[in-house]
N, C-alpha and C positions, 0 to 999 in steps of 0.2 A: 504494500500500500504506500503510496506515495503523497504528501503533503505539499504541497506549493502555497509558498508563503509571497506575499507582493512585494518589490521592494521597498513602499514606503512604512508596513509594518515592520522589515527586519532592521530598517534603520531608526526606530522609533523604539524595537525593542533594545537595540543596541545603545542608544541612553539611555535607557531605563536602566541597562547593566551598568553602565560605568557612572550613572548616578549615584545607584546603591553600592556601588564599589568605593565610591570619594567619601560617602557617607560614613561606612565601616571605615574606612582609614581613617577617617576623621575623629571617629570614638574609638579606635584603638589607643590615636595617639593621645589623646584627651587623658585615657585610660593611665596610659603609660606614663604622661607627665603626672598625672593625678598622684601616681604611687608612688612617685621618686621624691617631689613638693610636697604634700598635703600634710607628712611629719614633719618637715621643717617647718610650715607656716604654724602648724598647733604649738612645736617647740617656742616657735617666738610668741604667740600671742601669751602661752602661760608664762612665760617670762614677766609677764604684767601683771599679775597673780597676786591679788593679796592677801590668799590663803597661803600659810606653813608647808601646805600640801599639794604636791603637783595635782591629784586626779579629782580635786573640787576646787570648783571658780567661786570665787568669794569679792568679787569685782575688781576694777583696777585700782594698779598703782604703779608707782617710780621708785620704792623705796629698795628693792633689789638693784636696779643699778646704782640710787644714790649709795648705797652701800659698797658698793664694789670701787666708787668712786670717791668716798671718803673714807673709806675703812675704819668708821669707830662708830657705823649706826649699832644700836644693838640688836635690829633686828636682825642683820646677818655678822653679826661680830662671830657668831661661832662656825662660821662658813671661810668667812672672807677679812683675814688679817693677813699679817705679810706677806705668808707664805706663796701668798694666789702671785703677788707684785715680782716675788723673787721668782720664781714660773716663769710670769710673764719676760720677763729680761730674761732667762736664760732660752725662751721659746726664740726672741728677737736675738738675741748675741746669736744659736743657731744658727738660725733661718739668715741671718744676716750675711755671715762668716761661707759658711756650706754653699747660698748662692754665688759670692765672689769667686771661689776657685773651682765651683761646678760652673760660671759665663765663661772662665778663664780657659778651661783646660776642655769644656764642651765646644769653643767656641775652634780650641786650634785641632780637634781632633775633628771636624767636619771640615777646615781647613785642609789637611791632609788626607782625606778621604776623597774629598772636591776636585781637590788641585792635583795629586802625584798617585803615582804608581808605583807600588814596592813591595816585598812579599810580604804574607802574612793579610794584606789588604782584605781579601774575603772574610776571613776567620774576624778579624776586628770588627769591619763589615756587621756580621750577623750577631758578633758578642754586644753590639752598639742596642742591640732591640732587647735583650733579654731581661734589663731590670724592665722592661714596661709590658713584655707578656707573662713572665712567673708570677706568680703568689707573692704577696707582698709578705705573707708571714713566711714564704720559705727563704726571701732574700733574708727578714728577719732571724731566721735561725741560722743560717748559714753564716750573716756575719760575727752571728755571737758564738758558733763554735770554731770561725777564723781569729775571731780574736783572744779567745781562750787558751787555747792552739799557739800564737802568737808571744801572747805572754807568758806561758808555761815556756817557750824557749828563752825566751829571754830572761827570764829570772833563772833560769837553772847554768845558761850560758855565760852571763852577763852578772848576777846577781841583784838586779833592779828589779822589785817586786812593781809592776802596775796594772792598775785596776780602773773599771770601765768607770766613763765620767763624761761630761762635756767632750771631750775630745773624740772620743767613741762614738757620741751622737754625730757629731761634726762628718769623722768621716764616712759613715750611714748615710746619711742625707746626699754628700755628694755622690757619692756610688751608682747615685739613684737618681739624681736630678743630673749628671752629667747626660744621660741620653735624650732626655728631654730638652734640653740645650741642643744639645749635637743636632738633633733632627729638624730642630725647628731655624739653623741657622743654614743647615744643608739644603734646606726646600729652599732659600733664599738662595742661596749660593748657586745652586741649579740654572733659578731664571738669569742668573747675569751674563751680558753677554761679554765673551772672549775678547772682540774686537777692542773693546775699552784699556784691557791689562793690555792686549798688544799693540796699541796706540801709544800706552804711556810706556812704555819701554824704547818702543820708537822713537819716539822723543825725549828720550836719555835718561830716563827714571829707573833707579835701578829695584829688585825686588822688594825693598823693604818699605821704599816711598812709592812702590803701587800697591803693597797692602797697607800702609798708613793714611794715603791720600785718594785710592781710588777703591777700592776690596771694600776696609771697614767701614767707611762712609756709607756704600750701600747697602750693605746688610747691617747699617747700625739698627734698624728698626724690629730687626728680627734678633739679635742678639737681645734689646730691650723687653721684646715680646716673650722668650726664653728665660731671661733673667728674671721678669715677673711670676713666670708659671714657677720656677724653682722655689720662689721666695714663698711660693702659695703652699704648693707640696711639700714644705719642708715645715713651713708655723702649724700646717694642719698634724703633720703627721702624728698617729701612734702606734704601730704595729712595730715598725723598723726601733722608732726609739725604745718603744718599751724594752726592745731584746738588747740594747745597746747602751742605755740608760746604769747608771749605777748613782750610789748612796751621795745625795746632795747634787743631784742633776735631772731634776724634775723640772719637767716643761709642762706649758699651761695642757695639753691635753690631759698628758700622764693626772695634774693633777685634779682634772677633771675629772676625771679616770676615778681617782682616791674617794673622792667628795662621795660619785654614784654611790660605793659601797657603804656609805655610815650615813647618811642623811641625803634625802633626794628632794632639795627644794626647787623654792623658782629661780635662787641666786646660781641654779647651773643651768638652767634655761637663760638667764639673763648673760652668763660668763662664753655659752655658747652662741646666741644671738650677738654678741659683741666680737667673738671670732668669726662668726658667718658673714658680719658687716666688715672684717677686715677685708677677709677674703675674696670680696664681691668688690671692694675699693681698687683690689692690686689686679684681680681678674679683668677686669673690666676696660680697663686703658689696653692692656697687654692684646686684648681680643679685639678692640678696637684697629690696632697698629696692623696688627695679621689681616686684618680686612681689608685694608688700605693698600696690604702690600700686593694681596690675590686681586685688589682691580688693576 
């Protein structure tokens, strides 16, 4: 049995499909944003909370962040005394420190990747991706039994006993934000065109004054855009630090971290809406820069 349909019903059924097909994509994605935002936005509104207790609203207030911001309200005096302030500086000396020589050394390792041919080049090549496809708790464990490892030879070789601290977090954070650099300076490096380096050579510039006056110039926007994303991944992180982290080198996650366990008020809703706000200040420029650079 055979059906014949006219062409203006099958073109008539054929938006019907792809109307119903936009529509479904359209609440998928809704869906999908829904589930990734909806606990950040609840995070922050209870942050405003003037109930003791996250899971009952008891109307608003300000006194969780005044507290965070004067450290002597008493209403979060048992939350938020130094200790949150000394966190917070050793989250910033981190994130600070770990971006400079993750711009520095991501910046000349897409250099080299970009520009020259040498061996080994593949193997570095593919070792460049693998902090940003593994498990961030297996980078985590990996660094903390490389540095275990580490310092067991050296105190038994050397005699100098040392123990994880700032300096541990430090080189953590780079390990892991150098790829993220590297990549995001290599897609710039990519679109530059050749003709420019061989101009300035031509006209008597020798290598180091065409990567000082014509290279970094134009990928300074993307080195910028890299150096902000490390700065981000690095105040945020807790996985990598927690494994790397030792006694008096608590960063504001970690001590965020501490808080959950003994008391769950709004003053960690407000400490995390305060990080969520950094991270949206430094994200934000840097995604900006990247947009500008792909027109």
């Amino acid at each position: 049995m055979t059906i014949s349909v006219s062409d203006n019903t099958s073109v008539k059924f054929d938006v019907l499909v792809r109307s119903l097909g936009k529509r479904w994509l359209l609440l998928h994605t809704a869906l999908g944003f829904a589930f990734i935002y909806l606990p950040i936005l609840i995070l922050v509104i209870y942050s405003f909370n003037a109930s003791r207790f996250n899971a009952v609203w008891r109307g608003f207030t300000l006194d969780w962040y005044r507290g965070l911001l004067q450290a002597d309200s008493q209403l979060t005096a048992n939350v938020t005394d130094t200790r949150i302030w000394d966190a917070l500086q050793n989250s910033l000396l981190v994130a600070v420190i770990s971006t400079l020589l993750a711009t520095i050394l991501g910046t000349a390792i897409a250099l080299a990747l970009e520009r020259f041919r040498f061996p080994g080049r593949v193997i570095i090549d593919s070792l460049l991706f693998l902090p940003i496809v593994i498990p961030e708790i297996t980078m985590g464990i990996s660094l903390l039994v490389f540095f275990s490892l580490v310092f067991r030879l050296i105190e038994n070789f050397i005699g100098i006993r040392l123990t994880f601290g700032l300096p541990t977090i430090i080189i953590g954070h780079v390990s892991f934000n150098i790829s993220f650099v590297a990549i995001t300076v290599r897609a710039r490096l990519a679109e530059l065109d050749p003709a420019l380096e061989e101009a300035a050579l031509d006209l008597g510039a020798n290598e180091w004054k065409v990567l000082s006056r014509v290279i970094l110039p134009l990928i300074a926007p993307a080195i910028f855009s890299g150096a902000l994303l490390a700065f981000t991944l690095s105040l945020d992180d807790f996985v990598v630090t927690f494994f790397t982290a030792g006694v008096g080198a608590t960063t504001l996650p970690l001590f965020v971290y501490g808080m959950i366990k003994f008391s769950v008020t709004p003053a960690i809703n407000a400490i995390s809406s305060l990080m969520l706000l950094a991270s949206l200040v430094l994200i934000v420029p840097a995604l900006v820069v990247g947009t500008k650079e792909l027109r």
